[in-house]
C-alpha positions as CSV (number, residue, x, y, z in Angstrom):
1,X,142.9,-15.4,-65.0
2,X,140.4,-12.2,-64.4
3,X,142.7,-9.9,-65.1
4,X,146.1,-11.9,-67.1
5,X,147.9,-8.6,-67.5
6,X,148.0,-7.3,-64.2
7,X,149.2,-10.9,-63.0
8,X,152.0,-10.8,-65.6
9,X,152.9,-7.2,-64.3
10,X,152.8,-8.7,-60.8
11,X,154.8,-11.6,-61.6
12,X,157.6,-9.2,-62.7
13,X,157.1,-6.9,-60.3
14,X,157.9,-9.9,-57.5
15,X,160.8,-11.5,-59.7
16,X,162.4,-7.7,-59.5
17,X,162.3,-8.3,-55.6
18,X,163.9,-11.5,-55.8
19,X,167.1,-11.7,-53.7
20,X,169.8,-12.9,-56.3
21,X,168.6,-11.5,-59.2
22,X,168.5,-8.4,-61.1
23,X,165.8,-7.6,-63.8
24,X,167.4,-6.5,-66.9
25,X,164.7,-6.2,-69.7
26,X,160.9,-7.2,-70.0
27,X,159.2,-7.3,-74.0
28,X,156.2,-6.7,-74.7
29,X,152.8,-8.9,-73.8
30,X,151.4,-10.8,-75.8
31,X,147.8,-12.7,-76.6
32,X,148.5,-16.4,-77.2
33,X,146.0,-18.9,-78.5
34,X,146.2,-21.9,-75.8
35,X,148.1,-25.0,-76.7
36,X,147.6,-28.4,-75.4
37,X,144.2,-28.1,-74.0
38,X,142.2,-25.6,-75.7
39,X,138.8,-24.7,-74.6
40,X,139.9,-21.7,-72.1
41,X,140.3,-18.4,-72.7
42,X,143.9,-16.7,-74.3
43,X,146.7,-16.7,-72.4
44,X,148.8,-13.1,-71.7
45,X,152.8,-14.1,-72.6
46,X,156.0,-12.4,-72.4
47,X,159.5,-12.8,-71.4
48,X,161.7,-11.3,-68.6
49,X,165.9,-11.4,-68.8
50,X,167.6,-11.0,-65.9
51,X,170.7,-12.1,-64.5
52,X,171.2,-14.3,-61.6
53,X,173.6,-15.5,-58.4
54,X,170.9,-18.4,-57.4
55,X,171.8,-21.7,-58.8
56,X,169.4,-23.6,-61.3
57,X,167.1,-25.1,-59.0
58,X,167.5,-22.3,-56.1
59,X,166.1,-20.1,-59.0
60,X,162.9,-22.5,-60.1
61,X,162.5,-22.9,-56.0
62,X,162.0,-19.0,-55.9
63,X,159.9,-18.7,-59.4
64,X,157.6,-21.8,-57.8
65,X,157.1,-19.9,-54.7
66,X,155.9,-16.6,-56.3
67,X,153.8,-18.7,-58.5
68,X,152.2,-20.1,-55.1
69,X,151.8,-17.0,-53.5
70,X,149.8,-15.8,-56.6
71,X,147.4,-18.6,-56.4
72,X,149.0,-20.7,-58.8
73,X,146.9,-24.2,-58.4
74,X,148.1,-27.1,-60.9
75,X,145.2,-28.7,-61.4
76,X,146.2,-30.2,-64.9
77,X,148.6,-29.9,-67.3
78,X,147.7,-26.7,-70.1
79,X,145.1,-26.0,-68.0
80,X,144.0,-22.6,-66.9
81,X,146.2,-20.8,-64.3
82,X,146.7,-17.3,-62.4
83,X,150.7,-17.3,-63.5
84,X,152.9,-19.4,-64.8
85,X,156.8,-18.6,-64.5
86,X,160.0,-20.6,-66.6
87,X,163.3,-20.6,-66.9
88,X,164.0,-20.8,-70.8
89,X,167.4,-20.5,-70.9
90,X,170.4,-20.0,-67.6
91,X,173.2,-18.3,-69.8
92,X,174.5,-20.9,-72.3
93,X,174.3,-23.5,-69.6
94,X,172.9,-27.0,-70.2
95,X,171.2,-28.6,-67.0
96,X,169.7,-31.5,-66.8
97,X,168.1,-32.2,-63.4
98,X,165.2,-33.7,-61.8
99,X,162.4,-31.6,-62.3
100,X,164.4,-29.4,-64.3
101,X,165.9,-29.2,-67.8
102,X,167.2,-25.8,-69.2
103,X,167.1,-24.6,-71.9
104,X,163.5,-25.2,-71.6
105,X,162.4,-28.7,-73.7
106,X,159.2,-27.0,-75.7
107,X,160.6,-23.7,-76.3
108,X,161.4,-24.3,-79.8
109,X,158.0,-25.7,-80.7
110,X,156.2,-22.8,-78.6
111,X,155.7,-19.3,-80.9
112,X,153.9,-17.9,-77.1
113,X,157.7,-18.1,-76.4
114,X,159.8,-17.3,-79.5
115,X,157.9,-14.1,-80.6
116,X,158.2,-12.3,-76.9
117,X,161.8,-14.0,-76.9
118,X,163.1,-12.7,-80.0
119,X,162.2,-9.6,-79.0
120,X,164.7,-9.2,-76.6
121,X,167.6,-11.7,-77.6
122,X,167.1,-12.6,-81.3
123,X,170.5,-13.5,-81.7
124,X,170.4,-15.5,-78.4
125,X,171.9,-19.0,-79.7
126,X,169.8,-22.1,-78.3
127,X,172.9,-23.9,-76.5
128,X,171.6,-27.3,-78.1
129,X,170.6,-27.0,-81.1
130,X,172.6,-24.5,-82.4
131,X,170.7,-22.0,-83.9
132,X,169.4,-18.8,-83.0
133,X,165.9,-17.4,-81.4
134,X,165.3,-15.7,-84.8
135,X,166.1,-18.8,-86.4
136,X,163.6,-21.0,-84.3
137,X,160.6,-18.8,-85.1
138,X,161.3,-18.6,-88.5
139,X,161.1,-22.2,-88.5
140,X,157.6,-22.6,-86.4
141,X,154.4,-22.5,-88.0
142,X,151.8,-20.3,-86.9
143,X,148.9,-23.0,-87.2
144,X,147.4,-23.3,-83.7
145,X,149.9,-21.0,-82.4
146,X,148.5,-17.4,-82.7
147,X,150.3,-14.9,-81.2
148,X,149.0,-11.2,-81.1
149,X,150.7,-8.0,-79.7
150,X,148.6,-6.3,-76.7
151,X,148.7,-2.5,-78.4
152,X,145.8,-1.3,-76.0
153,X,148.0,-0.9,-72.4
């Protein structure tokens, strides 16, 4: 929260570590006007790809941890955090678990997501609802949802 880039940096820098999993690609960051509860400062987004051998929920056990040993504290929902790590999509997969659903339920409502997210895999096809990344931000508006390059780092 003092310094939301170097936590995002972090957070990649520990996924990279991960046993199981291979960074491939990281975009850009990105300044995102809060959603849900909205009195708290900006929120630094962006959006890893990797590939994987750990199974769905081996892989949010791992994300979870690394969000613990940054000081994650979930005090309430939207509310301010050190990091906060999710699995948007696990191939083409659908999984629908406890405690898990992939492809992620919000990200076609969320621009924080789509913008950093077409970055990397515009043509990406959401394995639901059939359209593609570019296709789900072009259909968002940007009311309440502003989304700024960071330029400066």
């Amino acid at each position: 929260m003092n310094n939301p880039h170097r936590m995002c940096e972090e957070a990649v820098e520990r996924l990279s570590g991960l046993e199981g999993f291979q960074l491939k690609r990281v975009s850009s960051w990105y300044f995102t006007e809060p959603v849900g509860y909205r009195e708290q400062a900006w929120f630094v987004n962006g959006v890893a790809e990797g590939s994987t051998l750990l199974a769905p929920l081996q892989l949010l056990e791992n994300l979870q941890k690394i969000e613990s040993e940054m000081g994650r504290v979930r005090d309430f929902k939207w509310g301010p955090r050190t990091v906060d790590l999710d699995i948007l999509f696990y191939g083409d997969e659908i999984v629908e678990l406890p405690g898990l659903t992939i492809p992620h339920p919000e990200l076609h409502r969320r621009r924080f997501v789509l913008v950093p997210l077409c970055e990397l895999v515009p043509e990406l096809r959401h394995p639901v609802l059939g359209i593609t990344v570019k296709e789900l931000l072009t259909g968002i508006s940007e009311e309440g949802q502003e989304v700024r390059k960071v330029e400066y780092l």
